[in-house]
C-alpha positions as CSV (number, residue, x, y, z in Angstrom):
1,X,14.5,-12.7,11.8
2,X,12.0,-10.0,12.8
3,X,8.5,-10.2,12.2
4,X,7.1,-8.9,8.5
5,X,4.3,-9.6,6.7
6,X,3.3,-9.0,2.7
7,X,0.2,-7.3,2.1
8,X,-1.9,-6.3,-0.8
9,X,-3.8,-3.9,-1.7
10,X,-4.4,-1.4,-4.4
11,X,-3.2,-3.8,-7.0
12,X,-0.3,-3.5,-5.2
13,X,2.1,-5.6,-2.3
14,X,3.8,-4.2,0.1
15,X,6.3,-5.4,2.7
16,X,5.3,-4.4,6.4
17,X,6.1,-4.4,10.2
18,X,4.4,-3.1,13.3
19,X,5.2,0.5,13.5
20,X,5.4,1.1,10.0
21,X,4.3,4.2,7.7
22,X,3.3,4.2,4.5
23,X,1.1,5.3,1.7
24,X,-1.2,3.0,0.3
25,X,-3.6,3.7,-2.9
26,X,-7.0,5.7,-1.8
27,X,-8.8,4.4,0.7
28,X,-12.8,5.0,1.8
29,X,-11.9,5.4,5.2
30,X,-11.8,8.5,7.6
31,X,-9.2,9.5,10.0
32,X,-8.4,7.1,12.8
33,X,-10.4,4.3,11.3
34,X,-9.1,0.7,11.5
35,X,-8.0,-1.0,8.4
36,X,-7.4,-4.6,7.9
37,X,-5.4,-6.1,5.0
38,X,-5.3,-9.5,3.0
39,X,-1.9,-11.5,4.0
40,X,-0.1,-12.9,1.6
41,X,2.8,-13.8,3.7
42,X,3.8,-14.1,7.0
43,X,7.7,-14.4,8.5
44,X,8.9,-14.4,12.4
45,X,11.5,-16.0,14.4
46,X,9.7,-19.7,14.3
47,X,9.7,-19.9,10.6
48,X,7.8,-18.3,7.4
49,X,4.0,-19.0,6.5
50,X,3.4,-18.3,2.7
51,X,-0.6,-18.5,1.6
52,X,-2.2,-20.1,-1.5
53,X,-3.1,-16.9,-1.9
54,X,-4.1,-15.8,1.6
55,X,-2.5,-17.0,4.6
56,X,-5.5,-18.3,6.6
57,X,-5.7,-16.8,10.2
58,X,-3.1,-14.0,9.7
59,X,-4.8,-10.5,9.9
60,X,-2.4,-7.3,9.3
61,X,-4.2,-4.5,11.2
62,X,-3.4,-0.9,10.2
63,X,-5.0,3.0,11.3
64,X,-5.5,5.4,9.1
65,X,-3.7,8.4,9.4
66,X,-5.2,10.8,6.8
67,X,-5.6,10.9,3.3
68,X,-3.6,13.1,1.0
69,X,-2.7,13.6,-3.4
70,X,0.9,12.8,-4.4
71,X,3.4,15.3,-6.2
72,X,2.3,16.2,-9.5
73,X,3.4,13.6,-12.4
74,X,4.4,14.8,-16.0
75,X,2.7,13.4,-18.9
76,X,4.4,15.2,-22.1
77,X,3.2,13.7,-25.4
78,X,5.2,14.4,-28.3
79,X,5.3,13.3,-31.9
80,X,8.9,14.7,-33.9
81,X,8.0,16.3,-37.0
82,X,4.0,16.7,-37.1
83,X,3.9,19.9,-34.4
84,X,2.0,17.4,-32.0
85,X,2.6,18.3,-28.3
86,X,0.5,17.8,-25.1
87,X,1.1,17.8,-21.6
88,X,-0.9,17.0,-19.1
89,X,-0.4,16.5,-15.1
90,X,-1.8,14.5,-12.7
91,X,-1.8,13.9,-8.5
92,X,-2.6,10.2,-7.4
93,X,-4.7,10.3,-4.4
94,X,-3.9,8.0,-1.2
95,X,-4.2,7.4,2.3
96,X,-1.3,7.2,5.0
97,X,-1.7,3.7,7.1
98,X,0.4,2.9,10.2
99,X,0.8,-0.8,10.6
100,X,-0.2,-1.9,13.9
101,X,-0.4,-5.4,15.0
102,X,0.2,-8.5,12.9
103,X,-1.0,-11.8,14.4
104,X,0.0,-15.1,12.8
């Protein structure tokens, strides 16, 4: 079993490993900044460490690539009979994290 951790953040958990790319919800960070995240769990080759919430000790360390808006999202409102349409469109912002050390 390789080593992967779970991670929150954003309201959100993602599953990670050193090396790994991915895009988080908005950050207040700049470019190149280091980013630290609350472990939920932790997995290698000795065995699996799940926290009540947090794993105490494990730190999931992560740079900031940039920051960036998603695609565009739909929202089309529409009620049959009554003439009622509206559409509206929006971009979620977030920031682009490289995972790069996780320490049990």
């Amino acid at each position: 079993m390789a080593l992967f951790a779970v991670i929150k953040t954003g309201g959100k958990q993602y599953v990670v490993r050193p090396g790994q790319r991915l895009k988080v919800e908005k950050l207040d960070v700049g470019e190149n900044a280091a980013i630290s995240f609350d472990v939920l769990l932790v997995a290698d080759e000795k065995g699996v460490a799940v926290g009540a919430p947090l794993v105490k000790g494990a730190v999931v360390t992560g740079k900031a690539l940039g920051q960036g808006r998603d695609k565009k999202k739909i929202i089309f409102r529409y009620h049959a009979k009554t003439r009622y349409r509206k559409m509206k469109g929006h971009r979620q912002p977030f920031t682009e994290v490289q995972i790069t050390d996780i320490k049990k």
